[in-house]
C-alpha positions as CSV (number, residue, x, y, z in Angstrom):
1,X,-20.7,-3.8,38.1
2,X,-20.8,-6.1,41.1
3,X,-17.2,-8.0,40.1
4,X,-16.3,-3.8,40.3
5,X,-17.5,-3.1,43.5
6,X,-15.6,-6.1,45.0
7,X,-12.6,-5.3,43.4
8,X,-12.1,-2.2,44.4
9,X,-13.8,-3.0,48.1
10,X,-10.8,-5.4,48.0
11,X,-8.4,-3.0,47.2
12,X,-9.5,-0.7,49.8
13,X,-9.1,-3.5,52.4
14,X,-6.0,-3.6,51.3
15,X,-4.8,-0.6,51.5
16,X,-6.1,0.0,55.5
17,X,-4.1,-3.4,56.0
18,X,-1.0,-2.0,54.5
19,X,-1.1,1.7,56.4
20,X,-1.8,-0.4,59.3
21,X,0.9,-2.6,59.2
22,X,3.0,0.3,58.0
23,X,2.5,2.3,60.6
24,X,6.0,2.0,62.6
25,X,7.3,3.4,59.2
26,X,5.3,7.0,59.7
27,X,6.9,6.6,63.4
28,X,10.0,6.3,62.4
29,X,9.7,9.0,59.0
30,X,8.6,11.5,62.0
31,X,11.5,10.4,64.0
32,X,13.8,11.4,61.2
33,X,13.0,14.7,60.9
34,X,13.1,15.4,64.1
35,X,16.8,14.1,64.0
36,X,17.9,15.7,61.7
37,X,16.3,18.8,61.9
38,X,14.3,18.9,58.8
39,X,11.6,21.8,58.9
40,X,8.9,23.3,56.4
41,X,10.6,26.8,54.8
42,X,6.8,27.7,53.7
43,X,3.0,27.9,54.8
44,X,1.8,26.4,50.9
45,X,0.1,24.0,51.1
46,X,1.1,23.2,47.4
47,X,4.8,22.5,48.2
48,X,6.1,19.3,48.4
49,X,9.6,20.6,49.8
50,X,11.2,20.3,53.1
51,X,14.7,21.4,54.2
52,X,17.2,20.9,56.6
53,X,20.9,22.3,57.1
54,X,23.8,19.4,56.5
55,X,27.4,18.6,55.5
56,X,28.8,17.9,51.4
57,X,29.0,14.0,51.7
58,X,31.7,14.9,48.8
59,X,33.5,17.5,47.0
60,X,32.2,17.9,44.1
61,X,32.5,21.3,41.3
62,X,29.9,22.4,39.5
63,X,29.0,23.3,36.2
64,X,29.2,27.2,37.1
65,X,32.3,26.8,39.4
66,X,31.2,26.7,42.3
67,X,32.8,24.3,44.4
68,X,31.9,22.5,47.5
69,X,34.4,20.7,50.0
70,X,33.5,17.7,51.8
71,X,31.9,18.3,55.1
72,X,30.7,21.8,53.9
73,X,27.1,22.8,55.4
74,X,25.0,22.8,52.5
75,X,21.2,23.3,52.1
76,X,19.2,19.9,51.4
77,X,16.2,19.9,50.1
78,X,14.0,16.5,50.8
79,X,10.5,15.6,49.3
80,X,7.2,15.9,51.6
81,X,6.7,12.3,52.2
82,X,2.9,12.6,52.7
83,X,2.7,15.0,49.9
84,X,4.6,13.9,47.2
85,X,3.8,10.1,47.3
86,X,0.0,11.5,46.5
87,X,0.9,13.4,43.4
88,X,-1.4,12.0,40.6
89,X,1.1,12.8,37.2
90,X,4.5,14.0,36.3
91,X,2.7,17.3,35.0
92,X,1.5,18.0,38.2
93,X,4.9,16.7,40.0
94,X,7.0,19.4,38.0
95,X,4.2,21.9,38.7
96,X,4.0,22.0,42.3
97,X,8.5,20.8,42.1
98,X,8.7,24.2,40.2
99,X,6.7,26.2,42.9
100,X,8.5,24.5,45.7
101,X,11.8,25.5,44.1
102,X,10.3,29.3,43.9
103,X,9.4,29.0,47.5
104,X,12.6,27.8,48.7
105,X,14.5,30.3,47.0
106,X,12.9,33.0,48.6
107,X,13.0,31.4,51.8
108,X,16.8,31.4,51.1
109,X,17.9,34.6,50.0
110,X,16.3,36.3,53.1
111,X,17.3,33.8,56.1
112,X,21.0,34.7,56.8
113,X,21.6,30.9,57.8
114,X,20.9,30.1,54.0
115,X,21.9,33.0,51.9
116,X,25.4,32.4,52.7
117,X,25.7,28.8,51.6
118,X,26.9,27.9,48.4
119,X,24.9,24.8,47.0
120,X,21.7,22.7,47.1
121,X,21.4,18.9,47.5
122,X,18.6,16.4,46.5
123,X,19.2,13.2,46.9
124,X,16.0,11.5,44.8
125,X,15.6,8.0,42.5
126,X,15.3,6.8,39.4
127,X,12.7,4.5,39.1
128,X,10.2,2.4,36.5
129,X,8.0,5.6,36.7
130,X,10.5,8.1,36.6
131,X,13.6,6.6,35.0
132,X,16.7,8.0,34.8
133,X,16.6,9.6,31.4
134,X,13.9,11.7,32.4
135,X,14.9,12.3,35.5
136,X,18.1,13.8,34.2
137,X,15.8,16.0,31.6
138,X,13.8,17.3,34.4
139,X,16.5,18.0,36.8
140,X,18.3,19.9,34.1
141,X,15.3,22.6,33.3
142,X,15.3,23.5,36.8
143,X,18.9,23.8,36.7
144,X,20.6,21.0,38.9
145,X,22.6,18.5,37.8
146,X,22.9,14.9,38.2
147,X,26.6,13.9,39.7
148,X,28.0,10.9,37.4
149,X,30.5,9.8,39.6
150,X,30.6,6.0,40.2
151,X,29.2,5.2,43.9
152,X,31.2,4.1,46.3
153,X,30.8,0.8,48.0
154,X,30.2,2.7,51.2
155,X,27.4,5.0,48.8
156,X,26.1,1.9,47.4
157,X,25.5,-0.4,50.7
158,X,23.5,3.0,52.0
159,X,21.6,3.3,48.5
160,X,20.5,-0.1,49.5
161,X,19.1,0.8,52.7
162,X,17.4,3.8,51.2
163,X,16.0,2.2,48.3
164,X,14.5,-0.2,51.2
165,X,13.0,3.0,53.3
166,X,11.6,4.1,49.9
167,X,9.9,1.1,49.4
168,X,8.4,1.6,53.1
169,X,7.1,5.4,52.3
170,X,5.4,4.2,49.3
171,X,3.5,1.5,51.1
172,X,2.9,4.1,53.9
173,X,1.4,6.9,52.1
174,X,0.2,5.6,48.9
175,X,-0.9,7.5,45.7
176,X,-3.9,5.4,44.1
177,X,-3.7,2.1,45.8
178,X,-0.5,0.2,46.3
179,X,2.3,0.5,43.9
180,X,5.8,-0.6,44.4
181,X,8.4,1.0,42.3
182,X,10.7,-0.9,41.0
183,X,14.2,-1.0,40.2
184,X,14.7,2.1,41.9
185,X,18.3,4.0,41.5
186,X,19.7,6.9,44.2
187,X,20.7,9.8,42.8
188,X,22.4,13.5,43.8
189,X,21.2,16.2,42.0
190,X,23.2,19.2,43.0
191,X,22.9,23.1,42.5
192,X,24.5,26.0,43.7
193,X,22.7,28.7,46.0
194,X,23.3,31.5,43.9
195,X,21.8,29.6,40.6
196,X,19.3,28.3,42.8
197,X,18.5,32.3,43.6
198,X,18.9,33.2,40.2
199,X,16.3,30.4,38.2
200,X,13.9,30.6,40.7
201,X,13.8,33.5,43.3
């Protein structure tokens, strides 16, 4: 019990030294949103969702048609830092995803600035937790879908970067202790508003 106690006194020490030394990174995560205008749509404390208005990095047709030109404003969805890092399982990360979705889309269909947009970006990873595979299965039942075009060079040197920042957030707002992930992979998951509407207003 006492080779217990230490152990996870140790890993507590740990931890503070981490958020500690991490700190700069919150800074700089607050900075962000502030730059590029990335707001809560919603009061529940449940979602992990935040949103911001932005340009198509691409064109890119979906499955239902719609198309999007490069440069189009688009609605992009980004995950809560502070709350999603804590989510304890993937059943409760497609819970409170599903009710985030249902929020969003009802935030959407009545604030004129969204309703008349015609698709939904996430950008999100792959990772040794969530790999691709399932990934792609989840993103599917809620209706988006994963763009399989080869990345860019350009796509690839910022993946790098991002995968970095990633790296950052997990150290700064840990689940259970620290826990890298590992060989993550960026990925756009796309849908268009009026699926987005249809699924989950």
């Amino acid at each position: 019990m006492a080779a217990i106690a230490m152990a996870d006194a140790g890993t507590r020490a740990m931890t503070s030294v981490v958020r500690a030394a991490t700190l700069p990174v919150r800074w700089i995560d607050r900075a962000l949103l502030a730059h590029y205008r990335i707001f809560e749509f919603t009061d529940d404390p449940q979602c992990i969702l935040r949103v911001n208005l932005a340009p198509s990095p691409s064109d890119i047709t979906l499955r239902d048609g719609t198309h999007v030109s490069r440069g189009e404003v688009l609605a992009e969805l980004h995950l809560w830092s502070q709350r999603s890092m804590r989510v304890q399982s993937g059943v409760e990360l497609r819970r409170r995803m599903y009710g985030s979705f249902g929020s969003f889309a009802r935030f959407a269909r009545s604030d004129p600035r969204f309703a008349a947009l015609r698709a939904v970006l996430m950008r999100t990873s792959a990772c040794d937790q969530f790999p691709r595979p399932l990934v792609k299965k989840i993103a599917e039942g809620w209706g988006f879908e994963i763009d399989e075009r080869p990345r860019s060079r350009a796509e690839r040197f910022s993946d790098f970067w991002d995968n970095v920042y990633i790296t950052l957030l997990g150290l700064a707002y840990p689940s259970r202790g620290i826990h890298l992930r590992r060989r993550l992979e960026r990925l756009s998951i796309w849908i268009s508003m009026r699926r987005m509407i249809e699924l989950h207003g």
